[in-house]
C-alpha positions in Angstrom: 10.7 4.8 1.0 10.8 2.6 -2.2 7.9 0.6 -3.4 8.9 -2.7 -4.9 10.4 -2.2 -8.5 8.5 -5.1 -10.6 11.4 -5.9 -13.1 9.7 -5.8 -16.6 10.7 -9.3 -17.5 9.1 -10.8 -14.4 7.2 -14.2 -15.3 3.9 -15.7 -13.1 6.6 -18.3 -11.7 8.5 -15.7 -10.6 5.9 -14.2 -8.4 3.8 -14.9 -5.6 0.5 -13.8 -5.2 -1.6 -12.8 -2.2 -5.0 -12.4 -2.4 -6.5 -8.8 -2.9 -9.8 -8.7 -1.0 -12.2 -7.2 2.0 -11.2 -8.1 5.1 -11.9 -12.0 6.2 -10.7 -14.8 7.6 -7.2 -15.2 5.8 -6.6 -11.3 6.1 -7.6 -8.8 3.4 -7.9 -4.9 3.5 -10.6 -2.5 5.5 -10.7 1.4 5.2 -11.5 3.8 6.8 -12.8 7.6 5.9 -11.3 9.7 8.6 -11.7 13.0 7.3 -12.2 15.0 3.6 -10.4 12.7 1.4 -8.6 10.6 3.5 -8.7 7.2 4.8 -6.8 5.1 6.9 -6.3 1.8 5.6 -5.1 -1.8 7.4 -4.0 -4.5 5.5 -3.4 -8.0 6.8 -2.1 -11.5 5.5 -1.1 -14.9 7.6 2.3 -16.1 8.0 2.5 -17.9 4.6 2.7 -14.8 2.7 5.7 -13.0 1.2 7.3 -10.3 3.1 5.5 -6.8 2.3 2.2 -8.5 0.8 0.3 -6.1 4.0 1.9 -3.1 2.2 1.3 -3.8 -1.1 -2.8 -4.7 -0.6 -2.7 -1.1 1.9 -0.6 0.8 -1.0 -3.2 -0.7 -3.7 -6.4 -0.1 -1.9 -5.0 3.5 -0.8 -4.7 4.3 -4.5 -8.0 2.5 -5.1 -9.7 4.7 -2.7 -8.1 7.9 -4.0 -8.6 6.9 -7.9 -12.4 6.6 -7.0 -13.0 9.6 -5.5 -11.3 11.3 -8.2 -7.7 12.2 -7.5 -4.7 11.3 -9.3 -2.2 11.5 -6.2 -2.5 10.3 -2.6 -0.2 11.0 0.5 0.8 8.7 2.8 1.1 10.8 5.9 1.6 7.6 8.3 2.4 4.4 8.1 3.0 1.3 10.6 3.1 -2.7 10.3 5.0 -5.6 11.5 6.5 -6.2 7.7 8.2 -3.8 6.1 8.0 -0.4 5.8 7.3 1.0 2.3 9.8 4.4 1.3 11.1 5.9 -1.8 14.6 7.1 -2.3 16.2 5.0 0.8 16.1 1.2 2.1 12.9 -0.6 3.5 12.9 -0.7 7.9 12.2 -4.2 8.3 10.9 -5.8 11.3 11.1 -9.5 12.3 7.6 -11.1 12.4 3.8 -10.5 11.4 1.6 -9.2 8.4 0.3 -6.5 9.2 0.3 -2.6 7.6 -1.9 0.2 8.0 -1.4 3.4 6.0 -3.2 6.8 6.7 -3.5 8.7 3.9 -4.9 12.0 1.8 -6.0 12.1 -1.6 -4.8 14.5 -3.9 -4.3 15.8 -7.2 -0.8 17.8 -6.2 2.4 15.7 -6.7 3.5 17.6 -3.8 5.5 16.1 -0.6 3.2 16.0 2.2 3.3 18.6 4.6 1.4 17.1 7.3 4.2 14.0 8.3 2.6 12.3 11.5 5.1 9.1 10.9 7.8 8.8 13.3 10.1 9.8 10.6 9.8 12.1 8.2 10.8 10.0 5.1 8.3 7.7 5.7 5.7 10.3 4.2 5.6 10.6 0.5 3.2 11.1 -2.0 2.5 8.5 -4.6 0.9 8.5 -8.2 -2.5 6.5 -7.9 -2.8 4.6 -11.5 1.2 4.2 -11.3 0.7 2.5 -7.7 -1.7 0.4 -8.9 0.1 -0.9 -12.2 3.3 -1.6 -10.3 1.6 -3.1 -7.4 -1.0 -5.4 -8.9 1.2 -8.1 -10.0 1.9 -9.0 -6.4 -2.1 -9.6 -5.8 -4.6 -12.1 -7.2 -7.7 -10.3 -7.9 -11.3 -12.2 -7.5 -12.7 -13.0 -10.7 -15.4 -10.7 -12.3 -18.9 -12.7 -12.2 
């Protein structure tokens, strides 16, 4: 699984944005708390989006989630969407239509693999560094602005 390398000299032009927000209309993210430290987290975006924008809110919020409640690692112990799956160390699965993604995940503060896989295949478990998720993710979202 490989999360989108974000070349350092990317410009704006360069990218396009999907919104990052709560579930609505036009898609979004909503969690869930399905045990100690762990979530499972959808993501959804219409047809207009680029390909992987449902990963990359699900990947952000899940290192939202896990950042918050005060861990610096999280594991993605499942993942499923009609996008692209996310993976380090080997080439995305893509499929042919949709926007969705829903990750289920542990937070953690042990860079360790995961050893609870519930995926259909094992590499699509990893773990993932929270702040580094976040910084590598964010320039694929457009944040709401502070009031």
């Amino acid at each position: 699984m490989v999360l989108i390398t974000v070349p350092s000299t990317l410009s704006a032009q360069e990218v396009r944005q999907v919104k990052y927000q709560r579930w609505g209309m036009f898609g979004g993210y909503k969690d869930k708390s399905i045990g100690q430290n762990s979530w499972k987290v959808i993501a959804g975006v219409n047809g207009r989006a680029p390909e992987g924008s449902a990963f990359n809110i699900a990947l952000y919020r899940a290192a939202e989630l896990s950042k918050v409640a005060g861990f610096k690692y999280f594991q993605i112990i499942n993942q499923k969407g009609k996008q692209s799956y996310v993976s380090l160390g080997g080439a995305s699965s893509k499929h042919s239509a949709g926007g969705d993604a829903e990750l289920q995940i542990i937070a953690v503060n042990d860079p360790a693999a995961p050893e609870n896989c519930l995926a259909e295949r094992r590499e699509l478990c990893t773990t993932l560094e929270a702040d580094a998720t976040m910084q590598r993710v964010s320039p694929f979202l457009k944040f709401p602005r502070l009031k």
